[in-house]
C-alpha positions as a Markdown table, in Angstrom:
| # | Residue | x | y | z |
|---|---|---|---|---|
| 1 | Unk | 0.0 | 0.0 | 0.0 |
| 2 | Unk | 1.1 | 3.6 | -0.6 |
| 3 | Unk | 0.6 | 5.0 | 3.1 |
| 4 | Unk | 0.6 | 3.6 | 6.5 |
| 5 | Unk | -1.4 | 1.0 | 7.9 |
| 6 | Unk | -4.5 | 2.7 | 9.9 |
| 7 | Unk | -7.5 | 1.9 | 12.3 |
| 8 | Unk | -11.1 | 2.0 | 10.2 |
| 9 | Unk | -14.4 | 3.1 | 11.5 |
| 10 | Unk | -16.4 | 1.7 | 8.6 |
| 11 | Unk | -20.2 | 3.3 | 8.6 |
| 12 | Unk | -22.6 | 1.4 | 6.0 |
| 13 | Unk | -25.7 | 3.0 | 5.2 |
| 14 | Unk | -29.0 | 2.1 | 3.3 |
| 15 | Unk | -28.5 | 1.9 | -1.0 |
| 16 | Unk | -28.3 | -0.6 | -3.0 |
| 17 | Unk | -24.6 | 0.6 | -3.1 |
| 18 | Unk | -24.5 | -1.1 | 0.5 |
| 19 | Unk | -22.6 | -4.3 | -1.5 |
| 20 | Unk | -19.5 | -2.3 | -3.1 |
| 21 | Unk | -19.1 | -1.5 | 0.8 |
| 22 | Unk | -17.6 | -5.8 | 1.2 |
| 23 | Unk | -15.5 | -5.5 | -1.7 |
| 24 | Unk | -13.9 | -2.0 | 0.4 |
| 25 | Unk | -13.7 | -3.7 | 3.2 |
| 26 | Unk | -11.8 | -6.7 | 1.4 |
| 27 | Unk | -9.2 | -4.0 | -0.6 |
| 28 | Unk | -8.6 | -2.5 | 3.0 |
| 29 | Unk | -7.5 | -5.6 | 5.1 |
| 30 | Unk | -5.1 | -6.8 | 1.8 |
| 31 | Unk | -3.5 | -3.0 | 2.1 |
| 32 | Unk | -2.7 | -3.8 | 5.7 |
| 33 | Unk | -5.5 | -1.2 | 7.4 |
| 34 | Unk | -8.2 | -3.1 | 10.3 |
| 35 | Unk | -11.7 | -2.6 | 9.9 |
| 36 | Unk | -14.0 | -2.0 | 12.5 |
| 37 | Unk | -18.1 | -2.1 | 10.9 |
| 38 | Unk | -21.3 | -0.3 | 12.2 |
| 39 | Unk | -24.0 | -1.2 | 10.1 |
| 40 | Unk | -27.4 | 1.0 | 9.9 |
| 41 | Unk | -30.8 | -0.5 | 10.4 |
| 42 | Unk | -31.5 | 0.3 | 6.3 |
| 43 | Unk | -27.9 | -0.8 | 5.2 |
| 44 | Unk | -28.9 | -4.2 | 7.3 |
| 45 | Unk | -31.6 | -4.5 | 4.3 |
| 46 | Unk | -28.8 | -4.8 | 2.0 |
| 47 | Unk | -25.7 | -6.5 | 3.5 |
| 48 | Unk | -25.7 | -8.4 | 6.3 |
| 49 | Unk | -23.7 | -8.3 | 9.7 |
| 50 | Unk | -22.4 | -11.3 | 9.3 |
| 51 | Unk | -20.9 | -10.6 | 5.8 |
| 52 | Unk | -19.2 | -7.8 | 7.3 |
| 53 | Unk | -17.5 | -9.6 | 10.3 |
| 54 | Unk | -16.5 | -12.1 | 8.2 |
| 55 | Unk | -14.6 | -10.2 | 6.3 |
| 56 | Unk | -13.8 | -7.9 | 9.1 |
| 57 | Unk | -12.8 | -10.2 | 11.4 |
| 58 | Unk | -14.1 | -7.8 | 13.8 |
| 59 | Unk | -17.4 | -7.7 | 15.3 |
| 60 | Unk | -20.3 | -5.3 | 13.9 |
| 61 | Unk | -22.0 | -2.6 | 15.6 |
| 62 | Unk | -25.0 | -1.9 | 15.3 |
| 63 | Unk | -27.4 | -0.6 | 17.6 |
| 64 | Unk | -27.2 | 2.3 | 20.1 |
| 65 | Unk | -29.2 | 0.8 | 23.0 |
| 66 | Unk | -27.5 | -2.3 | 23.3 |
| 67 | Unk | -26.4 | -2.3 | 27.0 |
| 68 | Unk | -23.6 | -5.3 | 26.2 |
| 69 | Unk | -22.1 | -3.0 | 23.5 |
| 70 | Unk | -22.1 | 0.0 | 25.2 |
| 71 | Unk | -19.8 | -1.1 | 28.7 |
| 72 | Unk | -17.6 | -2.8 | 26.1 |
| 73 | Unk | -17.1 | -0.4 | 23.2 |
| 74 | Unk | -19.7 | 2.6 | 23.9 |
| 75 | Unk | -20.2 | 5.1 | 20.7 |
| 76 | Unk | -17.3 | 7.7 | 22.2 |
| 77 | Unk | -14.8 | 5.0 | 22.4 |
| 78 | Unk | -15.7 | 3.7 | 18.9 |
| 79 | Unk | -14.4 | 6.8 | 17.5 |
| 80 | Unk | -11.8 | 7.4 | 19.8 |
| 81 | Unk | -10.0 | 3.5 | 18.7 |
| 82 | Unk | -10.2 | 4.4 | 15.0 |
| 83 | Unk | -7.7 | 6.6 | 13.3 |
| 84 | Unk | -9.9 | 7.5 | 10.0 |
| 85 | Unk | -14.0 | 7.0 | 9.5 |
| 86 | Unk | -15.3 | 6.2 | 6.5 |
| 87 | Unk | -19.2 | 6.3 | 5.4 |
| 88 | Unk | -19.5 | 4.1 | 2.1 |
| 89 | Unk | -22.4 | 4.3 | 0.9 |
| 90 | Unk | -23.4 | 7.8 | 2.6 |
| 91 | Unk | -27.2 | 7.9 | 1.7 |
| 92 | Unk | -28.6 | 11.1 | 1.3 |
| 93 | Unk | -30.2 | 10.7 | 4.8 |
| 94 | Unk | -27.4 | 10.1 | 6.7 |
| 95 | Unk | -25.0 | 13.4 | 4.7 |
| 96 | Unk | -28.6 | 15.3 | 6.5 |
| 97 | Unk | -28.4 | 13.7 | 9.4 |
| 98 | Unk | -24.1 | 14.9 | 9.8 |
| 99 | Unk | -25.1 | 17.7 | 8.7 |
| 100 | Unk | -27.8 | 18.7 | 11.4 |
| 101 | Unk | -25.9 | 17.2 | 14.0 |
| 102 | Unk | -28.4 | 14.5 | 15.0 |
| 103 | Unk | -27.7 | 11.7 | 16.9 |
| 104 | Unk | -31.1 | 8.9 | 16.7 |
| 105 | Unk | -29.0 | 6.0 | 15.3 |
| 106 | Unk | -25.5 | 4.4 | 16.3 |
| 107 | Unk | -24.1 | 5.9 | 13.4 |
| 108 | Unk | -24.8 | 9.3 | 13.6 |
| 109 | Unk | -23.9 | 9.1 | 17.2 |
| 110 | Unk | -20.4 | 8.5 | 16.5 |
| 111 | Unk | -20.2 | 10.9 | 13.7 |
| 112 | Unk | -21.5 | 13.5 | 15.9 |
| 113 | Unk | -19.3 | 12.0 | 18.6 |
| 114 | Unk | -16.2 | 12.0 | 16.9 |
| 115 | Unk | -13.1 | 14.3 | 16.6 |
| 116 | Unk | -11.6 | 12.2 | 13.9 |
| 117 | Unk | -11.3 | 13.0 | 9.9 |
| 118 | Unk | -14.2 | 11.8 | 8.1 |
| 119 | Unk | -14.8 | 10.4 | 4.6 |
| 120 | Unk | -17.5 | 9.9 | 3.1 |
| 121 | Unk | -18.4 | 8.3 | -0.4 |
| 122 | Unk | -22.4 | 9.6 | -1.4 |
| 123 | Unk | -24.6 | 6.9 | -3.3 |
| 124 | Unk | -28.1 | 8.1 | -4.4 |
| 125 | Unk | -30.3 | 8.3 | -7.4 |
| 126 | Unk | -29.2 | 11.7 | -9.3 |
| 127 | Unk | -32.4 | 13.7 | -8.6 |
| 128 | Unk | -31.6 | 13.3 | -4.6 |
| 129 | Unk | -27.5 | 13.9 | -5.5 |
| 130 | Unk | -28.5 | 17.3 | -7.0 |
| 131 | Unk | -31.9 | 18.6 | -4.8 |
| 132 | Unk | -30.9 | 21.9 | -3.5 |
| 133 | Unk | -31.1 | 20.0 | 0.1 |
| 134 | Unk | -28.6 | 17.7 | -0.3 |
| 135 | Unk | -26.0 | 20.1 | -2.1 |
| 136 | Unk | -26.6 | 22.6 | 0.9 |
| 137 | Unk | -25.8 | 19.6 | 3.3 |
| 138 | Unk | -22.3 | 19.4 | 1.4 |
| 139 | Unk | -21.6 | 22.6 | 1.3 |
| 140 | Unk | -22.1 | 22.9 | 5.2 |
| 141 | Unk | -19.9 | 19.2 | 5.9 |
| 142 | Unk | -17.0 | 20.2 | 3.3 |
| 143 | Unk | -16.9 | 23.3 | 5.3 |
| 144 | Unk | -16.6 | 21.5 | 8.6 |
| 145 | Unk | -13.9 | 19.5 | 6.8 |
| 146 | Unk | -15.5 | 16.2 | 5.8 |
| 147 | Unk | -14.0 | 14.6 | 2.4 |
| 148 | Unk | -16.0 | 13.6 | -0.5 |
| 149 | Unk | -15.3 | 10.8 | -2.4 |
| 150 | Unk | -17.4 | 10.8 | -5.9 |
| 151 | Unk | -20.1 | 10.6 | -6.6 |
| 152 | Unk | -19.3 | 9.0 | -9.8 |
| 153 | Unk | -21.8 | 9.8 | -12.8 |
| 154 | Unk | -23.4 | 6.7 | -14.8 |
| 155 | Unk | -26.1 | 4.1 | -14.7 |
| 156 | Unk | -28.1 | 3.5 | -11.7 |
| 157 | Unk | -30.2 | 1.0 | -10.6 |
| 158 | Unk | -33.1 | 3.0 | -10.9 |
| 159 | Unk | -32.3 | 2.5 | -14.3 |
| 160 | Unk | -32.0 | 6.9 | -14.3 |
| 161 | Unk | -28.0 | 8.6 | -15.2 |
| 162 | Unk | -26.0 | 11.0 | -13.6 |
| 163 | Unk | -23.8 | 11.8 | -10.8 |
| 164 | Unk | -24.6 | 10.0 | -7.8 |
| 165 | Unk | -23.0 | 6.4 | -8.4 |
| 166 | Unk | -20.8 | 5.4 | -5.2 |
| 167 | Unk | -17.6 | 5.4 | -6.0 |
| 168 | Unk | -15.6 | 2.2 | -6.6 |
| 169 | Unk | -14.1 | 0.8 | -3.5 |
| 170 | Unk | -10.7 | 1.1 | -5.4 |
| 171 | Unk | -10.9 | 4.8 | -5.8 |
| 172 | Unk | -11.9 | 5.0 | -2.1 |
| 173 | Unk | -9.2 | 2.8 | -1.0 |
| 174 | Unk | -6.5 | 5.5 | -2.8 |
| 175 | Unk | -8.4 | 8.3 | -1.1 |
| 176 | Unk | -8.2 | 6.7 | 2.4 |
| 177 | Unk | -4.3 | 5.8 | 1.2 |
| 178 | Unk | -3.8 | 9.0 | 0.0 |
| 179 | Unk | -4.8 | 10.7 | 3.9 |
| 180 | Unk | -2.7 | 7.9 | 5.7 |
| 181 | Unk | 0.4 | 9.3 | 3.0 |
| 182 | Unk | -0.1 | 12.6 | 5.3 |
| 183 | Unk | 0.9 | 15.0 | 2.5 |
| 184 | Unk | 3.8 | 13.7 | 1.0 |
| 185 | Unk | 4.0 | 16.0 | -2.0 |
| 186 | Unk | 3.1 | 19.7 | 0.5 |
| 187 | Unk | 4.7 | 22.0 | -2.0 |
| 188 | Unk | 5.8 | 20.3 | -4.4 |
| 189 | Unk | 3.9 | 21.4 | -8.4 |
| 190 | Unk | 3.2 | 18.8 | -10.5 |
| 191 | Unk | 2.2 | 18.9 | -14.1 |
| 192 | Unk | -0.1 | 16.4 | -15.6 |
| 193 | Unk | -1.4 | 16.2 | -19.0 |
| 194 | Unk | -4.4 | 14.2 | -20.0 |
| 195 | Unk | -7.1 | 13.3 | -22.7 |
| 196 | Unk | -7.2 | 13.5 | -26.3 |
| 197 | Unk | -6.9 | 16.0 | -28.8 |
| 198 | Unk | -8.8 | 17.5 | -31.6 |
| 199 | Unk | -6.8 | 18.2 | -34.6 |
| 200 | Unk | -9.8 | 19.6 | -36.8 |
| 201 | Unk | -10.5 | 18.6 | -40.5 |
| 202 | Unk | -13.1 | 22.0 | -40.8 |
| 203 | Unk | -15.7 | 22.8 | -38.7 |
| 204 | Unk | -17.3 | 19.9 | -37.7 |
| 205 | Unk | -14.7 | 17.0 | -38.2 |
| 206 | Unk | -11.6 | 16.0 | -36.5 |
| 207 | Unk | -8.7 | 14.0 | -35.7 |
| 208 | Unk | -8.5 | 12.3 | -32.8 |
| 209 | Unk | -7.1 | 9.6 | -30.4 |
| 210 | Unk | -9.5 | 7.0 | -28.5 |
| 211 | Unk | -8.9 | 8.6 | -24.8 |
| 212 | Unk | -11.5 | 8.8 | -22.0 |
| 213 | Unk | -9.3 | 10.6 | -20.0 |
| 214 | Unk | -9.3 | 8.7 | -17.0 |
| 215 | Unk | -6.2 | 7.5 | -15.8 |
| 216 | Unk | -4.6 | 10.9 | -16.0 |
| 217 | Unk | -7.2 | 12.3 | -14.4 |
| 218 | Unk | -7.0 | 9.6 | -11.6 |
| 219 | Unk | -3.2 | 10.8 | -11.1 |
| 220 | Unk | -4.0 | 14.3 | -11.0 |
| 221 | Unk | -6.5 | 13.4 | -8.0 |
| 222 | Unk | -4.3 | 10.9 | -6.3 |
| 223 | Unk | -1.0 | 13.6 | -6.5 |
| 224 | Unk | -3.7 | 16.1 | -5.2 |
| 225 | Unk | -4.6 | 13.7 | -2.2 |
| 226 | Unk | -1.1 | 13.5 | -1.4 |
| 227 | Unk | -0.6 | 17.2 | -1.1 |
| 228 | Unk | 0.9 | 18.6 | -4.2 |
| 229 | Unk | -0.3 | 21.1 | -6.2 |
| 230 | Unk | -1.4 | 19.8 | -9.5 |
| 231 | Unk | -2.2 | 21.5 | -13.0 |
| 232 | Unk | -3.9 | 19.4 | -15.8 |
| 233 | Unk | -4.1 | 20.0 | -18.7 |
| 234 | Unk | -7.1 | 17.9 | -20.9 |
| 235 | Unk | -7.8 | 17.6 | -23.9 |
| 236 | Unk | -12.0 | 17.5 | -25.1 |
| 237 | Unk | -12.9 | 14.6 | -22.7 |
| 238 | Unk | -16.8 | 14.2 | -20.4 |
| 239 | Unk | -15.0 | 14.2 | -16.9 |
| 240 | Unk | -16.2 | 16.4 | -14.0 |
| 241 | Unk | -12.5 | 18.6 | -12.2 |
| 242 | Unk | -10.7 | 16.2 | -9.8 |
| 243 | Unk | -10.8 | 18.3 | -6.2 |
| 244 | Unk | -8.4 | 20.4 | -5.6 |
| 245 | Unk | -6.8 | 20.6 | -9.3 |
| 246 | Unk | -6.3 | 23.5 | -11.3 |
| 247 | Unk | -8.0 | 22.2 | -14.8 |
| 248 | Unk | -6.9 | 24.0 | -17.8 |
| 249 | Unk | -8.9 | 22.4 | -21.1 |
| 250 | Unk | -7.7 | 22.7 | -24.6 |
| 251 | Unk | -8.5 | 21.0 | -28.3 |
| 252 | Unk | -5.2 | 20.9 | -30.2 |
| 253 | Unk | -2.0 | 19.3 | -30.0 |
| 254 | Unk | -0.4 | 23.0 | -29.9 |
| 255 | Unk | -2.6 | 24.5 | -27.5 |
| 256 | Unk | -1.6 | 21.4 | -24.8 |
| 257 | Unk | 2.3 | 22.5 | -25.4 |
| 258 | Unk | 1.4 | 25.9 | -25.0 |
| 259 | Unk | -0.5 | 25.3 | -21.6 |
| 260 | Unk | 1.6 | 23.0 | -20.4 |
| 261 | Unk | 4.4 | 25.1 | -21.0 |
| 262 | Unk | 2.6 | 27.7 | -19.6 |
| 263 | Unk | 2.2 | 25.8 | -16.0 |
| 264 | Unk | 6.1 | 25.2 | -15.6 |
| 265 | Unk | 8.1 | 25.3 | -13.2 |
| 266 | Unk | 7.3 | 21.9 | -12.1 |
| 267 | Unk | 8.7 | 19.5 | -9.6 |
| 268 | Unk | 7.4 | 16.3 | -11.9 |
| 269 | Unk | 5.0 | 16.2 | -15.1 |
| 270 | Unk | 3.0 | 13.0 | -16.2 |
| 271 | Unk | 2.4 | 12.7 | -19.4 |
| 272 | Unk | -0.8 | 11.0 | -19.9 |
| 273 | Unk | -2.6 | 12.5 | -22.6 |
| 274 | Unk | -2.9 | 10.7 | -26.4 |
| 275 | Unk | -2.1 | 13.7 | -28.2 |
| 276 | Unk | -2.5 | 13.2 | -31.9 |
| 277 | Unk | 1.2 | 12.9 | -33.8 |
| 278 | Unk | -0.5 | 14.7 | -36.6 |
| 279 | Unk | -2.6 | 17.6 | -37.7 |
| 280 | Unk | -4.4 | 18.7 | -41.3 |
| 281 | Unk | -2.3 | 21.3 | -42.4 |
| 282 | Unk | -5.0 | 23.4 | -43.6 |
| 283 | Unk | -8.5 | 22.7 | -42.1 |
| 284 | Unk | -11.5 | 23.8 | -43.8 |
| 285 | Unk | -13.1 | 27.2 | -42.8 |
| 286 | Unk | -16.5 | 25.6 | -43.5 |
| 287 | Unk | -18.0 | 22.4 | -43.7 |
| 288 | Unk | -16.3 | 20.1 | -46.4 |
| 289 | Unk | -19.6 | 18.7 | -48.6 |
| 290 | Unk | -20.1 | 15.4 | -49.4 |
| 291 | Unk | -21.1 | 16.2 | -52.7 |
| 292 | Unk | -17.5 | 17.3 | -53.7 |
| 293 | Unk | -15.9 | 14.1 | -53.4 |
| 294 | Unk | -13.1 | 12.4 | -50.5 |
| 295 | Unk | -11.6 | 15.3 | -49.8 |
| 296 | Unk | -7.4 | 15.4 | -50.2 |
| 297 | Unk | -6.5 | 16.1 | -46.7 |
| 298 | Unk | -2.2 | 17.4 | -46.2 |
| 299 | Unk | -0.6 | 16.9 | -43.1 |
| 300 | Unk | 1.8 | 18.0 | -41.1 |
| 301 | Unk | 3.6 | 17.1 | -37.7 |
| 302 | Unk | 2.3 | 18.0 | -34.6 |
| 303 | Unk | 4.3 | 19.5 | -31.8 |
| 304 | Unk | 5.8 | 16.3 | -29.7 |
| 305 | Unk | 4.8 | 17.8 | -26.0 |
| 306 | Unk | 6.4 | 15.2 | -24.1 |
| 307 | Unk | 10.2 | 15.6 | -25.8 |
| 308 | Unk | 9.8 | 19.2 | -25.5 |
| 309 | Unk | 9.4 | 19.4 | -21.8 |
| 310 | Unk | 11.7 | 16.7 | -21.6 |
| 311 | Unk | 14.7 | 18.6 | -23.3 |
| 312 | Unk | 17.6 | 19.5 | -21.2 |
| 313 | Unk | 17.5 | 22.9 | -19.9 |
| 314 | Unk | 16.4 | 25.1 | -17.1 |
| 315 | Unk | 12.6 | 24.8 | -17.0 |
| 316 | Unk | 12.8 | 20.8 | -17.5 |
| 317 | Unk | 11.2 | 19.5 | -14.2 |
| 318 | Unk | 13.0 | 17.3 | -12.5 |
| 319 | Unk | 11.3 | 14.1 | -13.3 |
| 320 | Unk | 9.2 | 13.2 | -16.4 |
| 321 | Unk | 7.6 | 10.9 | -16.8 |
| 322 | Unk | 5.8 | 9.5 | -20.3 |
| 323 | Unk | 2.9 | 7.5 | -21.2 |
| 324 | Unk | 3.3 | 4.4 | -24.2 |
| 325 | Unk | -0.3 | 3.4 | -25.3 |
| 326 | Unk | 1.5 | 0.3 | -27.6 |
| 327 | Unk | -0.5 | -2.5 | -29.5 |
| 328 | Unk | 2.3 | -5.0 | -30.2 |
| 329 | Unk | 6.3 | -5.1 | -29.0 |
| 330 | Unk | 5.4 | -3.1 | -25.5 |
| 331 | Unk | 8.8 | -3.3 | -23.9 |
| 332 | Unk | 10.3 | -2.9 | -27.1 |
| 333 | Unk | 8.7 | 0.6 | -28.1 |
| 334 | Unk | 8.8 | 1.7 | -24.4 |
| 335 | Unk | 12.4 | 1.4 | -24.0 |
| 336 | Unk | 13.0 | 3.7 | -27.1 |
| 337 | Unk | 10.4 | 6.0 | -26.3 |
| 338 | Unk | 12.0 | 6.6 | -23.2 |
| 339 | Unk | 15.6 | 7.4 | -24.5 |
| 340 | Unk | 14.6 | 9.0 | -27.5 |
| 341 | Unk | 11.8 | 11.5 | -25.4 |
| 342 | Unk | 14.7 | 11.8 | -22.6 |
| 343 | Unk | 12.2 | 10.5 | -20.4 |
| 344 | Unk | 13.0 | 9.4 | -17.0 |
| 345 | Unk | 10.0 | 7.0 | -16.9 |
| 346 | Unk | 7.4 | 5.6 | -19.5 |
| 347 | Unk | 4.5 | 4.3 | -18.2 |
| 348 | Unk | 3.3 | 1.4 | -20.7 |
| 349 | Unk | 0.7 | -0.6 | -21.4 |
| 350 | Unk | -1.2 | -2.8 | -23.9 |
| 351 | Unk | -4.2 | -1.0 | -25.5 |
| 352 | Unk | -5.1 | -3.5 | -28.1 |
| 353 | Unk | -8.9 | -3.8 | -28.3 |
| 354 | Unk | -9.3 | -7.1 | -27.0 |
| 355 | Unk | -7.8 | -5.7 | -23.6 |
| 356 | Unk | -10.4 | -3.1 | -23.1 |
| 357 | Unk | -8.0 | -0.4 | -21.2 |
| 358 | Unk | -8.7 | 2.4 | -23.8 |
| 359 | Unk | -12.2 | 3.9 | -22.1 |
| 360 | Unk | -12.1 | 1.1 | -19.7 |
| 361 | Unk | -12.3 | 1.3 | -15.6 |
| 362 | Unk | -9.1 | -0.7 | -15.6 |
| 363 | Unk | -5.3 | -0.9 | -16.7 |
| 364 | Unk | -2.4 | -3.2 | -16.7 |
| 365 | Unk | 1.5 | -1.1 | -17.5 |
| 366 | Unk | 5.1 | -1.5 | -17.0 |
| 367 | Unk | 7.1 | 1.2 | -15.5 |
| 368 | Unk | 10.4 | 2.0 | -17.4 |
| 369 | Unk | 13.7 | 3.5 | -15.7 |
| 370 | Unk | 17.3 | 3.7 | -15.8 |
| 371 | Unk | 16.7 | 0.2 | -13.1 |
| 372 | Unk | 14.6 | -1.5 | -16.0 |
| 373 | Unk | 11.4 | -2.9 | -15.8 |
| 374 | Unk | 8.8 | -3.0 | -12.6 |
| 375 | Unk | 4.9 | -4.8 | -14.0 |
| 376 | Unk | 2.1 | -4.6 | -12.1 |
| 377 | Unk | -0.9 | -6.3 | -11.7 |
| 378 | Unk | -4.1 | -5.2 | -13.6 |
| 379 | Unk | -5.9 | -2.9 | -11.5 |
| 380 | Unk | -8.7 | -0.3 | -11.4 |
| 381 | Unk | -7.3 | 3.1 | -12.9 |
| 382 | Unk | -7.6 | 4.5 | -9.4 |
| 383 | Unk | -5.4 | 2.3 | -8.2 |
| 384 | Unk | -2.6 | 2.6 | -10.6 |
| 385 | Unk | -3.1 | 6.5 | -10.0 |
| 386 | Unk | -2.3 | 6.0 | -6.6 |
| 387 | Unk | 0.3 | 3.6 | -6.5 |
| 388 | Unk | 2.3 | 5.7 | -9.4 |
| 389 | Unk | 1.4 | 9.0 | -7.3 |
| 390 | Unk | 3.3 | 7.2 | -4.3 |
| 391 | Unk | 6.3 | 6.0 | -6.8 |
| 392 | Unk | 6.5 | 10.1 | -8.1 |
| 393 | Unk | 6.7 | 11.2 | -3.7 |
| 394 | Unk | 8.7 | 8.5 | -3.2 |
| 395 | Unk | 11.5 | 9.3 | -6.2 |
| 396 | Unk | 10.4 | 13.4 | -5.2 |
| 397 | Unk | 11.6 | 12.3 | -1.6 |
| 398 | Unk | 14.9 | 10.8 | -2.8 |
| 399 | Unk | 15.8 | 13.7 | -4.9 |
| 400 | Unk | 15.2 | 16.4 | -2.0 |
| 401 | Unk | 17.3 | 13.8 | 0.1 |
């Protein structure tokens, strides 16, 4: 794991959501952290206690007014013995509940109770997520420094779309890392570029590569969660601001080098973004008609972002780091990217179609240094965001050393 090993107060709450919260608990006992459970009467209708302390190995609390469980481990000392708490799924109720200060139920007795950072990872259908109610009650608990986690836009059960999906427990699990990492990266700037571009053809038509966006923006949140100051720069992609990032958006190959350029000095950049290698020298000024024929479209190279930052010199940062998107000969192409970029990592990975990584939730890459080769495991894009985040503090660390 990336940060320290820490003590869990894990609150589940009503939602259908309720299941991811086994699957968290399972990613937070393999990363080394204990998990202590209280269950609400409406998350009961959807997991059950004895799931939970299974996988716990710890026993689940769940009502206030049991006598037995207050001498032994009253609501106080619940949050007193935990180092971090963490509501996943936060229903809409209980975010009103912390927000008013009530108290009716074990869990929003110890969240009143408690004097320890909070977490909390929403789950609700996106008409609830975005009532004027609900958005005042996060204003007022970001304000009183609780931490949101999603929600994540996308399909909900209720068969509706929009923000208000729960987060995956992966992404939670590099949030919770990313607090126990205790601000590795305070004051250090980090450049990240991410995304696509859009070379256009005229008006209406374009060039472009097949990137969501994601697992740049995932780094840009999980270098953000470990302190640093972070500017991305995207190309056109449907992704909300990670928290705490300065987001700078752009279209073209040229204006990414000019706004990355722009954000130097930098401690470290990433370079995630699939910028396309080529442009149409002249693009239309109106809409090319069908009528007229295939059009006979000249190009001409596009800036190469990455080598530029990369070149020796004053303003380089002092670690770069490059992405390979490769369909065939990974290590092969990675290697020379890296020396021919002046790159002090490449970041590869297989994107063939079959694999699914290009728009996907997940990713499987090879880190490239002067040391040689480190794989890892196929994992959720958070999770490579967070474990590469802790590689950049750690190499950060080394250098300030």
């Amino acid at each position: 794991m990336s940060g320290q090993q820490g003590r869990i107060l894990l609150i589940v709450s009503g939602g259908i959501a309720a299941y991811k919260s086994l699957e968290l608990v399972r990613l937070l006992r393999k990363a080394g952290h204990s998990v202590t459970a209280v269950l609400t009467e409406a998350g009961a209708r959807f997991v059950t206690p004895l799931s939970l302390q299974a996988l716990t190995g710890a026993k689940v609390y769940t009502d206030l007014w049991s006598l037995t469980d207050e001498s032994e481990m009253g609501h106080i000392e619940l949050s007193r013995a935990a180092d971090l708490l963490v509501v996943a799924p936060a229903s809409a109720d209980l975010l009103a509940r912390m927000a008013a200060g009530l108290a009716g139920d074990l869990a929003a007795t110890v969240l009143l109770a408690t004097d320890k950072p909070v977490v909390v990872a929403p789950a609700m259908n996106v008409r609830m997520w975005t009532h004027a109610a609900t958005q005042a009650n996060v204003t007022t608990l970001v304000a009183r420094g609780v931490r949101f986690v999603g929600p994540e836009a996308g399909e909900m059960a209720c068969h509706e779309f929009g923000p208000g999906r729960m987060a995956e427990p992966a992404t939670i699990l590099a949030a919770i890392d990313a607090f126990f990492a205790g601000g590795k990266l305070a004051g250090r700037h980090v450049l990240v570029t991410a995304g696509p571009t859009h070379e256009p053809i005229d008006p209406v038509r374009y060039i472009a590569n097949r990137s969501s966006g994601k697992q740049g923006f995932a780094i840009a949140a999980a270098l953000a969660g470990l302190g640093a100051r972070v500017s991305l720069v995207s190309g056109p992609v449907s992704l909300p601001d990670p928290a705490g990032v300065r987001v700078t958006r752009v279209e073209t190959a040229a204006e990414m080098l000019v706004a990355a350029q722009a954000a130097l000095p930098a401690d470290a950049a990433v370079f995630t973004a699939a910028v396309a290698d080529w442009r149409v020298a002249n693009p239309a000024q109106s809409k090319i008609k069908k009528g007229a024929g295939a059009p006979a479209l000249s190009f001409a190279q596009n800036p190469d972002i990455l080598a530029t930052i990369a070149a020796a010199g004053p303003a380089r940062p002092g670690l770069v780091v490059g992405f390979a998107a490769e369909t065939d000969d990974v290590a092969a192409h990675a290697t020379a990217k890296r020396t021919a970029k002046n790159a002090d990592w490449i970041v590869a990975n297989d994107v063939r179609p079959e694999t699914g990584i290009m728009g996907g939730e997940h990713n499987q890459v090879s880190v490239f240094d002067a040391a040689g080769r480190e794989d890892w495991p196929a994992m959720p894009k958070a999770e490579v965001a967070g474990r590469l985040a802790a590689r950049i503090a750690l190499a950060l660390g080394a250098a300030a050393g």
